[in-house]
N, C-alpha and C positions, 0 to 999 in steps of 0.2 A: 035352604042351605043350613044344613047343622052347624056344632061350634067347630066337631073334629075337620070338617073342608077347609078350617083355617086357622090353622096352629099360630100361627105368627100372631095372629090376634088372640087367641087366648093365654100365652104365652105373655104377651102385654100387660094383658088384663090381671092376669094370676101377678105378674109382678108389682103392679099396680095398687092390687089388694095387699101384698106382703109389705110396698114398703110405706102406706096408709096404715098398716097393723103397727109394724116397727116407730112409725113417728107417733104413736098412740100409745103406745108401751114408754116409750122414751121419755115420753110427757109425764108417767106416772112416779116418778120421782117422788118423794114427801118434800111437800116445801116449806123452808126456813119458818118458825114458828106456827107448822099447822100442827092440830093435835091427833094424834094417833087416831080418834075415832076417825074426824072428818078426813083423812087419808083415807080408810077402811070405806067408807058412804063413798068417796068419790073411788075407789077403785070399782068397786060393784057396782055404780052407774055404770063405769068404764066397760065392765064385763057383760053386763045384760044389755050393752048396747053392740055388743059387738057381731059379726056375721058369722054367719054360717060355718064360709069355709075355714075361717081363720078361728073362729073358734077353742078347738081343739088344744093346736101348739100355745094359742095367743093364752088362754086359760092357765096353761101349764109354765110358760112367762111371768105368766101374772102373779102368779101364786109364790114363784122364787123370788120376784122383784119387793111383794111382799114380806114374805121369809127374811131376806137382806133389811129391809127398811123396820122392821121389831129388831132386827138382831142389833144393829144401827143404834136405835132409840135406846137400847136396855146401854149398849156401850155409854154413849153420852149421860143417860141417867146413874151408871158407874161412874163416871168420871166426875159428875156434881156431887158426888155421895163421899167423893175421896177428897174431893178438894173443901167441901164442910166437917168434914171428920180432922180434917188436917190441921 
């Protein structure tokens, strides 16, 4: 029996993998005192472990969530920069 004789089940399955992608993405947050590289190391574990099908989107995720968390860090390193100038 192929996967197409059972849509309901792959149907599952695909939702299954998206929302295992989305609570893996959600996890990549930077957390309170790590350093930018080791965020950077653990995001690219994150990506070379990731599958196949999710790949793709999950990459292009990844990549903004990244984008956000420098843009993030440069903010906070502005705002220590202002308050020692101050």
């Amino acid at each position: 029996m192929s996967n197409t004789d059972r849509p309901e089940e792959n149907l599952q399955e695909i939702r299954r993998q998206i929302d295992d992608a989305k609570r893996e993405y959600d996890a990549l947050d930077m957390k309170p005192g790590e350093s930018l590289r080791d965020f950077e190391y653990r995001v690219k574990r994150h990506s070379d472990g990731a599958t196949s099908a999710t790949t793709p989107l999950l990459s292009l995720k990844v990549a903004e969530k990244v984008q956000c968390q420098l843009l993030e860090q440069d903010a906070r390193d502005a705002e220590e920069q202002l308050k020692k100038n101050s």
